[in-house]
C-alpha positions as CSV (number, residue, x, y, z in Angstrom):
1,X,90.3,125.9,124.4
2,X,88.2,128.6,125.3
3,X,90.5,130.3,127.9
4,X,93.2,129.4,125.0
5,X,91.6,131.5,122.6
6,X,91.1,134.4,125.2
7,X,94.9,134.5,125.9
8,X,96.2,134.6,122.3
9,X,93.2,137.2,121.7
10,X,94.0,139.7,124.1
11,X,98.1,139.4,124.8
12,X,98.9,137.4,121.3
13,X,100.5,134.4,123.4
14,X,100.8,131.5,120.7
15,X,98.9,128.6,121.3
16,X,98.4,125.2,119.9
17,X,95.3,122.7,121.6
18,X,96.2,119.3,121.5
19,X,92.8,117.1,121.3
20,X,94.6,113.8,122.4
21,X,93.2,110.8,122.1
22,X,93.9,107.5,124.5
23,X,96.8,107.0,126.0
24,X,98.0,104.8,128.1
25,X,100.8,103.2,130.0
26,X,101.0,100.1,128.2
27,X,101.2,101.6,125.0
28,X,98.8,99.0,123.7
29,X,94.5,99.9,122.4
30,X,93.9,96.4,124.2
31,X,91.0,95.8,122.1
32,X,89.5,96.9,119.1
33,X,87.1,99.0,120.1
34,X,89.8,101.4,121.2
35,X,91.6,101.2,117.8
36,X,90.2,104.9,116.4
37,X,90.9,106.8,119.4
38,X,94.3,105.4,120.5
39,X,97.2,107.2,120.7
40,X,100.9,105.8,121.0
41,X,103.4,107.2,123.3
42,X,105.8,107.6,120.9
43,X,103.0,109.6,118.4
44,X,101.7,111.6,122.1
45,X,105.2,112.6,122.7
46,X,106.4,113.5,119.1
47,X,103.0,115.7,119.1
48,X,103.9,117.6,122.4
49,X,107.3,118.4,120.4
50,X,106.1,119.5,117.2
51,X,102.9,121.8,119.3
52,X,105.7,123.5,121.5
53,X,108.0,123.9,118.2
54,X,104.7,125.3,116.2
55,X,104.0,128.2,119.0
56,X,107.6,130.4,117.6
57,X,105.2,131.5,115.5
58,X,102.0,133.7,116.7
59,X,99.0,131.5,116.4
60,X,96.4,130.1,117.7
61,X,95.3,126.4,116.4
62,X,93.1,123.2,117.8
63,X,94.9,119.9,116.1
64,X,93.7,116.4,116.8
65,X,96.0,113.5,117.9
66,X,95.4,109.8,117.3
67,X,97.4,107.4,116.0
68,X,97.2,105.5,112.5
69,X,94.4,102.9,112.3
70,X,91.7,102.1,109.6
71,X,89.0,103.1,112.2
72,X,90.3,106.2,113.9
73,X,87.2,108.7,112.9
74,X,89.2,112.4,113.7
75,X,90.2,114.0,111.0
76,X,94.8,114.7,111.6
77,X,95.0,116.7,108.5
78,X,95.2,120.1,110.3
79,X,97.6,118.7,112.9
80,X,100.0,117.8,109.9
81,X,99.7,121.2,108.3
82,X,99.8,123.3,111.7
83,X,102.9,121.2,113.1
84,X,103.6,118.4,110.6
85,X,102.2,115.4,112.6
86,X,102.0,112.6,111.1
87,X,101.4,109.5,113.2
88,X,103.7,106.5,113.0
89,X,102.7,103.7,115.1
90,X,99.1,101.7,113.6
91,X,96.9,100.8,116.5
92,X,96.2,97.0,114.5
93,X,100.0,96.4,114.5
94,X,100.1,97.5,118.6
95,X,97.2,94.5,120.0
96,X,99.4,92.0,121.4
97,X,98.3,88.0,121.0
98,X,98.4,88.8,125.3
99,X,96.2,91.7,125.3
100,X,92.5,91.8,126.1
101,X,90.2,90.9,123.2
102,X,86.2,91.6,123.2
């Protein structure tokens, strides 16, 4: 973010910093404890979208990405008025009866 900030300081390249949250290839917080920091595909790709469509403009932003759940703890309200994220998938509705439960 840093090096980010330097860059759209000195030549005014637009840049928006994705904090992502977890990902993975199963698309799945496996268990609970990974509920407020879990982020779907589906929500990781549409933010990578909206980020690349919000640097026409000059500007330089840090936005948070996680997807829905009652304990995700980052605040997405920047993220939704930099680039208009707003998260569709619900980390409780993801846990499968087959995934791994503490």
């Amino acid at each position: 973010e840093g090096y980010c900030r330097t860059y759209h300081d000195k030549h005014d390249i637009s840049i928006v910093c994705l904090r992502i949250g977890w990902v993975n290839r199963e698309d799945s917080p496996f268990i609970r404890e990974y509920d407020s920091v879990w982020c779907s595909n589906a929500d990781i790709s549409s933010a990578f979208h909206l980020a690349l469509d919000a640097t026409s403009t000059p500007r330089y932003d840090i936005c948070y990405v996680a997807s829905e759940s009652q304990y995700r703890w980052v605040d997405l309200d920047n993220a939704k008025k930099v680039m208009g994220f707003v998260p569709e998938s619900r980390a409780e509705d993801q846990r499968t009866s087959t995934s791994r439960r503490k």
